[in-house]
C-alpha positions in Angstrom: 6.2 11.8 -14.7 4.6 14.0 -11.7 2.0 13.8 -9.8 -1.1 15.5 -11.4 0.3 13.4 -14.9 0.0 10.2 -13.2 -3.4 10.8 -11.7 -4.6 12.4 -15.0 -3.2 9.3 -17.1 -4.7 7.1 -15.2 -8.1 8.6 -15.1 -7.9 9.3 -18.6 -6.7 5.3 -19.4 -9.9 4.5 -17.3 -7.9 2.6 -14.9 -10.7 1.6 -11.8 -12.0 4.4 -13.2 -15.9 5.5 -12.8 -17.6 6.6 -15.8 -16.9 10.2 -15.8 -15.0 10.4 -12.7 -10.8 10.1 -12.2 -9.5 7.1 -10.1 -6.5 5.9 -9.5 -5.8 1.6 -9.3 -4.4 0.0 -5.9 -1.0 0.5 -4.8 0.0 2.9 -7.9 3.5 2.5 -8.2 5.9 5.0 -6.6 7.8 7.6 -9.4 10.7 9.3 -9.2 10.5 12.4 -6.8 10.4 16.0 -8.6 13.6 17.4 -8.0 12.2 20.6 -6.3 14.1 22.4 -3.9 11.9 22.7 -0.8 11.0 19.3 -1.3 14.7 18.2 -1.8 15.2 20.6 1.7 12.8 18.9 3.9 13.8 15.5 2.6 17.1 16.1 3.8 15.9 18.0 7.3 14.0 14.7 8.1 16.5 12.1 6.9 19.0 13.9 9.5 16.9 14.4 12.4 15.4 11.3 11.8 11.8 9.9 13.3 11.2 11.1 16.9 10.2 7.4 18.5 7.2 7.0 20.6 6.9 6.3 24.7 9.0 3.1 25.6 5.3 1.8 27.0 4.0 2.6 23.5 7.2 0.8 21.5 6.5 -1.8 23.9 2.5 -2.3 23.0 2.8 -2.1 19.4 5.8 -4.5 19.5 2.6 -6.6 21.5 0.5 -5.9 18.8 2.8 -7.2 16.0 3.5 -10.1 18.0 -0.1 -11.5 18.0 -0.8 -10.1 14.0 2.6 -12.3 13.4 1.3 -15.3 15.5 -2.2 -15.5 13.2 -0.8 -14.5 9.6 2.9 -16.0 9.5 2.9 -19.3 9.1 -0.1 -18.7 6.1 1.4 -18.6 2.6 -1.5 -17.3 1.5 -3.9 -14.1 2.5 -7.4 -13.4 0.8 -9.8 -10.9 2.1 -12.5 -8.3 0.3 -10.5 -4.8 0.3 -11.5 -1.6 0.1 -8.9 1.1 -0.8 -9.5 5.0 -0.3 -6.3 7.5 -1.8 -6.3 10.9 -0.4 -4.5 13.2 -3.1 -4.2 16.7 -2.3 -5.0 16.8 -6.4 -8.2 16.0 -5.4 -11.3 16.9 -3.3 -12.4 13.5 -2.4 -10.7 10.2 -2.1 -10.3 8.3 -4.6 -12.4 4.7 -3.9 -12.2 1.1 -5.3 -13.2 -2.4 -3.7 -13.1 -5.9 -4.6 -10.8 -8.9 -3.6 -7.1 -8.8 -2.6 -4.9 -11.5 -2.9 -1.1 -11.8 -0.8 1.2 -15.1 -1.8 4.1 -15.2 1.0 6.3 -17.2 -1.6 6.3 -15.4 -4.7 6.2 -11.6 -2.9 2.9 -10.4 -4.5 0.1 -8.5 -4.3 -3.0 -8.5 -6.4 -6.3 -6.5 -6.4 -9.2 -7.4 -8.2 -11.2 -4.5 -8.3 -14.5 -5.2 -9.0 -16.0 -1.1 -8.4 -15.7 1.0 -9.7 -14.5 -0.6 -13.3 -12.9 -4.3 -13.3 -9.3 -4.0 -13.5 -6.5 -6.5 -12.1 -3.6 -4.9 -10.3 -0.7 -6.8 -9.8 2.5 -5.6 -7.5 5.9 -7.3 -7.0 9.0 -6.0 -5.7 10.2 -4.7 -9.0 7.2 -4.7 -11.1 3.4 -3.0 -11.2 1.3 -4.5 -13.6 -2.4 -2.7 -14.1 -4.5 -5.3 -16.3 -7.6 -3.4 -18.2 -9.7 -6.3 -20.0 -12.6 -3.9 -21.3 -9.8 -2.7 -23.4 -7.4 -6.0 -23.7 -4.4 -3.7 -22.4 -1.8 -4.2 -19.7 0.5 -1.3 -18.1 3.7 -2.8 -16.9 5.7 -0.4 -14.5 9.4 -1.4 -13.7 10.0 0.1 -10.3 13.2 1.4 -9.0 13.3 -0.2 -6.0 11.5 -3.2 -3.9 10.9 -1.1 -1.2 7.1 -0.1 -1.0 6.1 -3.4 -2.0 8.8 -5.2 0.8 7.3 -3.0 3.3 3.5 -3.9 2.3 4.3 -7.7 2.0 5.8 -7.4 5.7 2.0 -5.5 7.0 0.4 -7.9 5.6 1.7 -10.9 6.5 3.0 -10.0 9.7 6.7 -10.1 9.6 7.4 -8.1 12.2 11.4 -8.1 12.8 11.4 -6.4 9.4 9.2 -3.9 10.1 10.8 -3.2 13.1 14.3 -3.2 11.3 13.1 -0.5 8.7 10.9 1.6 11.1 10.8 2.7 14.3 7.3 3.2 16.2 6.3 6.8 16.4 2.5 6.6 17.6 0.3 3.4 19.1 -3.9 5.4 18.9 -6.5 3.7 19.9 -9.2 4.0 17.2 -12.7 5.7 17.6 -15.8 5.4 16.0 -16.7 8.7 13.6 -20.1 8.9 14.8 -19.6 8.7 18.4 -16.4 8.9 19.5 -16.3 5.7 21.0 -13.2 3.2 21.1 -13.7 0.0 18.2 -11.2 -2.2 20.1 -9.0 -1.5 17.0 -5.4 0.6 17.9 -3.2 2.2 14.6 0.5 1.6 14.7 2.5 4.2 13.5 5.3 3.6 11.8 8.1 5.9 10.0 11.2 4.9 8.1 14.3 4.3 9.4 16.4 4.5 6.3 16.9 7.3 3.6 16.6 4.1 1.1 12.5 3.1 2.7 12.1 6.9 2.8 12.3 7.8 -0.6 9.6 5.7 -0.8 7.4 5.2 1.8 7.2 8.6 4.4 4.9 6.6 6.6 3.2 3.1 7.3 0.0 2.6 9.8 -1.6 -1.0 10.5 -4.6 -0.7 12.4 -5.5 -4.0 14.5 -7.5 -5.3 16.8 -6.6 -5.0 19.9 -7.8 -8.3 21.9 -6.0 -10.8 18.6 -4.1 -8.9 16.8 -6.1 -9.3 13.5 -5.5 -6.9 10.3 -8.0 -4.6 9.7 -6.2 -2.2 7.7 -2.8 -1.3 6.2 -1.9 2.1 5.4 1.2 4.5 3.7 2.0 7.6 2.6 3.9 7.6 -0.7 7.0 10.0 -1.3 4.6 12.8 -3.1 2.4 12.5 0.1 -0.3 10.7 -1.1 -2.1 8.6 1.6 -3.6 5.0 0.3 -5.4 3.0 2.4 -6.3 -0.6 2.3 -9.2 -1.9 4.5 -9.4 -5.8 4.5 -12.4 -7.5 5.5 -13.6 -11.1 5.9 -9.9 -12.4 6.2 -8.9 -16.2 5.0 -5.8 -17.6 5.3 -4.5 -20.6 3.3 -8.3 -21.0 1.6 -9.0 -24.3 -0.2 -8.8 -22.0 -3.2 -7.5 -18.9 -4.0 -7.5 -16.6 -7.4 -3.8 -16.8 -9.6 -1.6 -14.8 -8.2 -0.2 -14.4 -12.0 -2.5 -12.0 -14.4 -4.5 -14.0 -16.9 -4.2 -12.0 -20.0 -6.4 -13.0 -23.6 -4.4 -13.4 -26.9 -4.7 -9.8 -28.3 -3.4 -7.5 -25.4 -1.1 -4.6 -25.6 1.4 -4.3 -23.1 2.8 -1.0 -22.6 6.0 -0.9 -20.8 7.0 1.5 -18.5 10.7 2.4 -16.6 12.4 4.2 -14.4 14.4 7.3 -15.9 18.2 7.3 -15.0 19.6 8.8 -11.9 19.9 12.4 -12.6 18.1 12.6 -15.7 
């Protein structure tokens, strides 16, 4: 499936969707790349150059940086914060917006949003499956991945596991961050990652974390799927370990379809 069909059937299935307007769920699951031949060119031109790494003094900060987001989130097994996710899609004019609660368990390897706006929807990502849960219409998606890689690399963000984020990317950028309006630092810096690894690339062609700079706390995660696609994840009002926390496993009512979805063979 390409690109413009997996924005159109999701906007069509209503998934986050606004009345009357396309939107696309959290994390939507990586497809295989088109086979096209610039595509397949460049692809191949950056997997032999490689990433070009950043200023020793700027491997050396963000390694800082990562250090101090690992010494707050590590030890938690558990991450819940209010999220608000923003996709820029070169298929669209505006970014494609949806906000509610997120949910990371350390010990299972999962994900969940729980959008709330603009249409309730569950979204559920592990390493090897995407589940999008649609209650207004008792229907479940279930997308088996082809490979744990995007999800490996967003558990790792998120719960600050730096050592393998620093094995499967290198450090191309540290920026401080400046307010839009004017101009002025927000005591928040954006690490910027790129694969290391053909394997992380095929997936992920970049990862950001934006932090703040005096503790190290998350504020945002961002990547930039294989098609170039740019998904954002804000996280505000962070808890870690809560005295409760939503199931990390999707609650579905007697009744649901589950549509099952998976990866085409190599070459086909």
């Amino acid at each position: 499936m390409n690109r413009l069909a997996i924005v159109a059937a999701f906007a069509l299935a209503g998934a986050a969707g606004l009345a009357g307007q396309s939107q696309e769920p959290p994390a939507t699951p990586p497809s295989t790349p088109s086979s096209t031949q610039p595509a397949a060119a460049s692809q191949a031109q950056a997997q032999t150059q490689g990433p070009k790494p950043a200023s020793a003094a700027e491997v050396a900060r963000a390694e800082a940086l990562l250090r101090l987001h690992a010494e707050r989130s590590q030890r938690a097994k558990i991450l819940v914060a209010d999220y608000v996710q923003r996709r820029t899609t070169e298929l669209l004019k505006e970014p494609l917006v949806s906000k509610g609660r997120f949910l990371f368990r350390r010990e299972s390897g999962v994900v969940v949003f729980f959008a709330a706006e603009p249409r309730p929807s569950v979204v559920r990502l592990a390493e090897r499956v995407y589940e999008v849960h649609r209650p207004q219409k008792k229907q479940v998606e279930r997308f088996h991945l082809d490979g744990p890689e995007l999800a490996r690399s967003l558990f790792a963000a998120v719960g600050g596991d730096s050592a393998p984020l620093l094995r499967d990317f290198v450090v191309i950028g540290v920026v401080d961050v400046a307010a839009a309006a004017d101009g002025k630092p927000t005591g928040t810096v954006q690490v910027q990652l790129a694969p290391r690894t053909p394997s992380v690339a095929a997936r992920v062609r970049s990862l950001d974390l934006t932090l703040q700079a005096a503790d190290g706390l998350l504020r945002e995660v961002a990547y930039r799927d294989h098609s170039g696609d740019r998904v954002a994840i804000e996280l505000n009002g962070i808890e870690l370990d809560p005295k409760t926390a939503p199931a990390a496993d999707l609650v579905v009512e007697p009744g649901t379809a589950v549509l099952e979805h998976r990866p085409k063979p190599a070459g086909s």
